[in-house]
N, C-alpha and C positions, 0 to 999 in steps of 0.2 A: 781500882780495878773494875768498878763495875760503870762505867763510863767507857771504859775499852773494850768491854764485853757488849755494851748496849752498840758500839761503832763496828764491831764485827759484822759479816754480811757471809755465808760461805755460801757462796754461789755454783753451781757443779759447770764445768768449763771443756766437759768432757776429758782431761786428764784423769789420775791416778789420784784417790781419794785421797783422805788424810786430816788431820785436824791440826790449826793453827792456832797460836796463840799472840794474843797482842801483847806488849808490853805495856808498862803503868805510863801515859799520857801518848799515846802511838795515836797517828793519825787516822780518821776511818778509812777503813781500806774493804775493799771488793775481796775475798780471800777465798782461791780455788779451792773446793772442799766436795764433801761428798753430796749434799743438799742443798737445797733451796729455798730460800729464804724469800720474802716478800721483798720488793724494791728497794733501794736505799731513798727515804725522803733527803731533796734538796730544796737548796734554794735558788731562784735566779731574779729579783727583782728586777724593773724594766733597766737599763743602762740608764746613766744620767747623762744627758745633753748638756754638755761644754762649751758648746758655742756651734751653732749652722747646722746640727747633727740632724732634726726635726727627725722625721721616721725609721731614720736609719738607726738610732738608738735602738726603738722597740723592735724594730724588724732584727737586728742581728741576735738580740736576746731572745726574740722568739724563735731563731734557728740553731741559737747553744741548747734551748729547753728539747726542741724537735729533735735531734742529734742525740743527748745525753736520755731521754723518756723512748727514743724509736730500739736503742739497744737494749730494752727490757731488762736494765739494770737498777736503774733509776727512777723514781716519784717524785715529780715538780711538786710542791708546795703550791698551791694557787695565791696569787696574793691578797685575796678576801680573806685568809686566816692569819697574813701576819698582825703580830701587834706593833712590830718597832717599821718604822719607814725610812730607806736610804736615802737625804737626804742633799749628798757631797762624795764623791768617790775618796775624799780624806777626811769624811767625816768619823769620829769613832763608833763603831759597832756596837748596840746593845745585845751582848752576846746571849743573855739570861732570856729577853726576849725572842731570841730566834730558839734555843733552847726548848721554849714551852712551849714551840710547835711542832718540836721535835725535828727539826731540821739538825743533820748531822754534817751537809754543806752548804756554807755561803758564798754566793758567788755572783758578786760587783763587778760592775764595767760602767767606763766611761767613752763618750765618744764626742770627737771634735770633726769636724764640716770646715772646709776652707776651700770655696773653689771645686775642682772636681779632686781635692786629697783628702784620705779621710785619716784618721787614727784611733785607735780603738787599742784601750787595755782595761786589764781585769784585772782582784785576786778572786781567789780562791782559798774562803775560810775553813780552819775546822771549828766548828761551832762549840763541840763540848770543851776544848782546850784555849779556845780562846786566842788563835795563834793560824798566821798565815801560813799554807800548807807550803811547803817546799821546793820553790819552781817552779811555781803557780802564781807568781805577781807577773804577768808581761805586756808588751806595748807593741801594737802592729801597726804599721802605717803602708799605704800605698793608695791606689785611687779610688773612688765609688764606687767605680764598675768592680770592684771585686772584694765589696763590701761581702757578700757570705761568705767568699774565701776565708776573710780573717773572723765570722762566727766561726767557720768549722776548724781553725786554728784555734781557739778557744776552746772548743769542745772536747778537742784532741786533746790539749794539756788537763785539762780535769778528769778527763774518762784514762787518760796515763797515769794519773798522781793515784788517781781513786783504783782501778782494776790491778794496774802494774803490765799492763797488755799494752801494745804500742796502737795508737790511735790510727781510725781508717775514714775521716769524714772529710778531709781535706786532699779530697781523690777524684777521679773520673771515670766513668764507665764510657765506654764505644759497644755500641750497639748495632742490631738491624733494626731500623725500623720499615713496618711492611703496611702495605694498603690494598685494597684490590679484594676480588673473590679470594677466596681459601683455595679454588684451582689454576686462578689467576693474577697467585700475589706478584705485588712492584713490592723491589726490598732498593733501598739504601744504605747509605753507611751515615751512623749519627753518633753524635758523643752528649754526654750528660755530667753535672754534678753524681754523683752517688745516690744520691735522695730524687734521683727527677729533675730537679732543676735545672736552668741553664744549654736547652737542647743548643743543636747546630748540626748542619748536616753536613757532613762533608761528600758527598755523590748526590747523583741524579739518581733517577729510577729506570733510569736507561736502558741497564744489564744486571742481572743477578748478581749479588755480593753474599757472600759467607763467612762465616765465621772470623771474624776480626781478631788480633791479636796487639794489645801496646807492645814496644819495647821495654826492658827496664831501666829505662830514662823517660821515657814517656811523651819522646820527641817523636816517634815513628810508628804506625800500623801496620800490619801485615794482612791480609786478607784474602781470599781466594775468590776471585771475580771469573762472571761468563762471558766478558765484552767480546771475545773473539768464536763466540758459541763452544768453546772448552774451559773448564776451569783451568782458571793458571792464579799463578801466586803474586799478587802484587806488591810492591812496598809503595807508602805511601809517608808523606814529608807532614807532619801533623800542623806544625806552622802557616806551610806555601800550599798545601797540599798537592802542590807535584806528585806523581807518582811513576816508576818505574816494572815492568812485570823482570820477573827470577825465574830462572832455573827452566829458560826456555828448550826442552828437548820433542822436536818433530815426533808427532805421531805421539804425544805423551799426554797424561793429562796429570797438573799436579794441585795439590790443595792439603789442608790442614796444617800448615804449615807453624811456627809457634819457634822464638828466639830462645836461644843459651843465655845465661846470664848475664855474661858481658855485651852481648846485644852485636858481636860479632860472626856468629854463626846461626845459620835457619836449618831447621831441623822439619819437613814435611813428609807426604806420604806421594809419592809418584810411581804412576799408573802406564804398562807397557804391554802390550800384547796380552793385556788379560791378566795379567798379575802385577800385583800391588808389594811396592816394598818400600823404606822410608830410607830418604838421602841426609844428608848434611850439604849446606852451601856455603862457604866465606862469603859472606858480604862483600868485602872487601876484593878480594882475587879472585869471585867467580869461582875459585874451583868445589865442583863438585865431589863427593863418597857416597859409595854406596854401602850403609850399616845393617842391614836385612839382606837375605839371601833366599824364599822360602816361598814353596808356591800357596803358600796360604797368602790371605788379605793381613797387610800390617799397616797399622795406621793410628793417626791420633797420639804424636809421639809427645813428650813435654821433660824439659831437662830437670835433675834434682837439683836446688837453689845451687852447692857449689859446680855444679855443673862437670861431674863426676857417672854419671849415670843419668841412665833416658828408661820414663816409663810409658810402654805404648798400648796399643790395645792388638791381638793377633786372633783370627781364626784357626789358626794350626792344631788344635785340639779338639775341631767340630764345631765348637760355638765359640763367639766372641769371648777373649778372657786376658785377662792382665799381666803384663811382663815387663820386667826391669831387665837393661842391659847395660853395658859398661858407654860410656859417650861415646868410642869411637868403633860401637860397635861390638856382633859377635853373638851368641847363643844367649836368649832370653832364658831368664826364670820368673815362671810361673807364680804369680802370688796368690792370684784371685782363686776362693776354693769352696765357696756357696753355689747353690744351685742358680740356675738363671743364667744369664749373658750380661757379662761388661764391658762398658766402653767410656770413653772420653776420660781416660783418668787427667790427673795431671797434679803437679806437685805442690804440696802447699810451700807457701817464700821461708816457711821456718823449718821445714824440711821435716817436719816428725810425721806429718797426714799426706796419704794420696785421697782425692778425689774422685768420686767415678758416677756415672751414670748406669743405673743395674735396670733389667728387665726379668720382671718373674710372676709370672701366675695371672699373666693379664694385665700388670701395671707394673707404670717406670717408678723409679725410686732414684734419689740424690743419696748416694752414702761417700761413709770415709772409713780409711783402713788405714794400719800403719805401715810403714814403708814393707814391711816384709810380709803384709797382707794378714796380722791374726787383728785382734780387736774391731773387725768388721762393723758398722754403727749405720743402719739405714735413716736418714733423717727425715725423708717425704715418699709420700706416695698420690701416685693420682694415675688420670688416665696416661699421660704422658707428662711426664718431668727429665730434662735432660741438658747436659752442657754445661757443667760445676763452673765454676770462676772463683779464685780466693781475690780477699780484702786483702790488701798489704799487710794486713797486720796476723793472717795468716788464722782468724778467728770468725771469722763471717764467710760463707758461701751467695754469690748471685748464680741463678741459673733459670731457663725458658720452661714456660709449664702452661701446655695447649691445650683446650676444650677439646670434647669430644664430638662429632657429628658436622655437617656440612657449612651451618656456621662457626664452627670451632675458630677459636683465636687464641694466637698466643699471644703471652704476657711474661713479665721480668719478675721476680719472686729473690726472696731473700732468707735464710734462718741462717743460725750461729750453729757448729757443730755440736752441739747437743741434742740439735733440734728442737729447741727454744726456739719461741721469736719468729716461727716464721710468717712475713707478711709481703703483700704486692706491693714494687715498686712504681710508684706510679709514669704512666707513660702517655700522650696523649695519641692514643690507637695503638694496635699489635705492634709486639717489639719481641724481637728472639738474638738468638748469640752473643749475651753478654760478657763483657771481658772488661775485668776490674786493673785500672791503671795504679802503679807506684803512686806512695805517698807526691805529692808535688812538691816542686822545690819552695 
């Protein structure tokens, strides 16, 4: 027992406290609890080269370490302390030596080079028991060019085996990215690895872009562009990047738009003579609904994962505040019940947390609430922070967070709903409106 006890970790997850118990040889596990424990030490010694692999080896093990160490769950082991050295992906493991540096995971990988194909597989040991963790031996293969893909597919299976939380590193953010004065930004539309990596931009700097939205398939953008000197809603083909504008009505202006779950219906905010209410559009048959009725500003709307109710943001009460209504519409209820003004909520993919953007006392704030608004949980503060974004795995927040004064700039920022962990994503210059895509296929 006391080997299970030494692999326990109870990390607080922002859930509902509690205490876990392992059982006699259970593997180490991440176990939501009410505290906080120092990191779990692992291991990831360099991958071994199998043939052509040359940098590609260290580089993708240094991007499972970067992934597994960036979620504040985890402590790499450096390999100056180990004493036993890997070396054969079937070679047998001195587990007694990994032991005496207290490593509670090991985690091997091999890699083969052929041409521009690569393959790459791992396990993942538990050290105390001496025994490969469960669903943790696997083999990925496809080309060079998407050699981190299969790190962050690596990473994903050990921080699953290990948390019990579904993995979010094998994902994409779409971005703004912006240049120019602070009175005279150029923005863009750009997409990223999770971590930074792997920019691309999909727009010019032509016209003004906003707030970007994936589908949840992660084939499509949605974004609200000023090409025609009004915002209108665009969709755009993330493949061909074709794009088409929506929900064209004379005299309107529409934006904030954001997909149903089925990626069949858009749900935005459009703007008619001065009052603001939010439609529904079929993709598919164009036809429009109108779900708001009310001469206040409603706006920011975002569907609950089974796509059963929409949480938006409305003025109707004096200041901006929170309201869930039924999908096809109809009389909001009020969640939000702090002082200050909210906005930008939107739902997390597991359905328990909304997100929001709060304003109070002089400074923005990132919080989460639960769907019916009690357990309120502020996670940042600063001069400005705004624009939440969940991880597919419905445990990490992205969101934009802007200097203050004439050089002010904004930047892409990240923490876990505890408000753990939070740290800058890196970007090469200003980046705002984050919006984290589905796991990839």
């Amino acid at each position: 027992m006391r080997q299970a006890i030494a692999a326990l970790l109870a990390l607080t997850l922002g859930l509902a406290g509690g205490s876990a118990v392992l059982a006699q040889n259970a593997p180490p596990r991440i176990v939501i609890g009410p505290g906080v424990i120092e990191p779990m030490p692992i291991a990831v010694p360099t991958f071994i080269d199998e043939g052509g692999a040359g940098d590609y080896a260290r580089e993708i093990g240094r991007v499972v370490i970067s992934d597994l160490e960036g979620t504040g769950f985890f402590r790499n082991i450096g390999e100056e302390a180990y004493i036993s050295r890997v070396t054969g992906f079937d070679a047998p493991v001195a587990f007694e030596d990994w032991k005496a540096i207290n490593a509670q995971v090991l985690v091997t990988g091999a890699v083969t080079v052929s041409g521009d194909r690569i393959t790459v597989k791992f396990r993942a040991y538990d050290v105390f028991n001496g025994t490969t963790m469960e669903g943790a031996a696997l083999q990925f293969a496809g080309t060079t060019q998407g050699w981190r893909r299969m790190a962050h597919k690596v990473a994903d299976v050990v921080y699953s085996k290990i948390t019990g939380e579904g993995g979010y590193f094998d994902s994409r953010v779409v971005f703004v990215s912006e240049s120019g004065p602070k009175n005279q930004r150029l923005k863009r539309l750009a997409v990223m690895d999770y971590d930074g990596a792997n920019v691309a931009f999909l727009t010019d700097s032509s016209s003004i872009v906003l707030a970007p939205r994936f589908s949840p398939q992660g084939d499509r953008i949605l974004y609200t562009s000023y090409e025609t000197g009004f915002p209108r809603i665009t969709l755009m083909d993330v493949a061909s990047l074709g794009r088409q504008t929506l929900a064209e009505q004379p005299g309107t202006m529409t934006f904030a738009p954001r997909f149903s779950p089925d990626g069949g219906t858009v749900v935005f905010s459009l703007e008619r003579g001065g009052n603001t209410d939010i439609y529904a559009l079929s993709v598919g048959s164009g036809q429009l609904t109108q779900l708001t009725n009310a001469p206040s500003i409603e706006t920011a709307p975002s569907f609950s994962p089974d796509g059963s109710q929409i949480v938006f943001e409305s003025d109707r009460s004096g200041v901006p505040q929170i309201y869930v209504m039924p999908a096809g519409g109809g009389e909001g209820t009020r969640i939000s019940g702090g002082a200050g003004r909210y906005g930008t909520p939107v739902w997390s993919p597991r359905g328990d947390y909304i997100a929001f953007t709060k304003q109070n006392e002089g400074r923005f704030h990132i919080g989460v609430m639960r769907t019916d608004g009690s357990e309120e949980r502020l996670l940042t503060a600063s001069f400005l922070d705004e624009g939440p974004t969940w991880a597919p795995n419905g445990r990490v927040l992205m969101f934009t967070r802007e200097t203050s004064g004439g050089g002010g700039q904004a930047s892409l920022w990240s923490v876990d709903i505890t408000g753990r962990n939070l740290k800058q994503i890196p970007t090469d210059g200003p980046a705002s409106d984050p919006a984290w895509s589905p796991l990839l296929p």
